[in-house]
C-alpha positions in Angstrom: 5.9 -20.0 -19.4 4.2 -17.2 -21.6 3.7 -14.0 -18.8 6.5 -15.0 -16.3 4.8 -12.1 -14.1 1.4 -11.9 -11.8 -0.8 -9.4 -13.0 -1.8 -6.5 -10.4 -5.2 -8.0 -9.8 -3.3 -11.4 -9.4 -1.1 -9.2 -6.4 -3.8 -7.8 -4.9 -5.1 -11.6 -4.5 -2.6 -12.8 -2.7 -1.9 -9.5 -0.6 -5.6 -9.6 0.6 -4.6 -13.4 1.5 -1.8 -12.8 3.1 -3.8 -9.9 5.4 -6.7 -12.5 6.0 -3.8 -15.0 7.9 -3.6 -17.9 5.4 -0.9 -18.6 2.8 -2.1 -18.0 -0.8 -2.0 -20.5 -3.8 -0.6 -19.6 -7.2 -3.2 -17.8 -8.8 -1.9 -19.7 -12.3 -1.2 -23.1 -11.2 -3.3 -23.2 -8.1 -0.7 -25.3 -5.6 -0.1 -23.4 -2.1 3.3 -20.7 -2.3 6.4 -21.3 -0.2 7.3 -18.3 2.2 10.8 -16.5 2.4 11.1 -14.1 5.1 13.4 -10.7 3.5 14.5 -8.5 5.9 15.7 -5.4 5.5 17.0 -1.5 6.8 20.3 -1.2 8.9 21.1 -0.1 12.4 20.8 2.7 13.8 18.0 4.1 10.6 14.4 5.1 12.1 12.8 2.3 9.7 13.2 -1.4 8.4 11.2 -2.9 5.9 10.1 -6.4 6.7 9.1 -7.9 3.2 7.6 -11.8 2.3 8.9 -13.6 -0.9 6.2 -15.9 -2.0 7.6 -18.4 -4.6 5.5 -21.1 -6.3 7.1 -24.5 -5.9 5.7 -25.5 -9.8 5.8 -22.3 -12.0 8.8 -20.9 -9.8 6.9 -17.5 -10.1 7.6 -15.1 -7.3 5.9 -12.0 -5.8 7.5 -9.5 -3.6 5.3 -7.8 -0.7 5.8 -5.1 1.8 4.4 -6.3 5.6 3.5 -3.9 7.5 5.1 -3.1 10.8 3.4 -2.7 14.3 3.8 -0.3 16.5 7.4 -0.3 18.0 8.3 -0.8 21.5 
């Protein structure tokens, strides 16, 4: 593996992917990523970040995303 990391434009691939509803494929070996849900924040704080680990099953690269929240209840 030469770059172990996707480029920004690579990111902003899979982000706009991930926004459209479908799961992405790796943009360098071009099989579909696996999902890992990665919660986050702690009681009683006025946030939590929700975040999506997307790992390709061949390459094992990984990309890290913020999702965003919706409006709280």
């Amino acid at each position: 593996m030469d770059d172990p990391a996707y480029t920004a434009a690579e990111q902003r691939a899979m982000r706009a992917t991930i926004r459209d509803g479908a799961m992405p494929s790796c943009p360098r070996c071009d099989v579909a990523m696996t999902e890992r849900p990665i919660g986050g924040g702690s009681f009683g704080l006025g946030y939590a970040r929700k975040r999506e680990w997307l790992i390709c099953p061949k390459c094992r690269r990984s990309a890290l995303f913020d999702v965003r929240r919706g409006t709280r209840n």
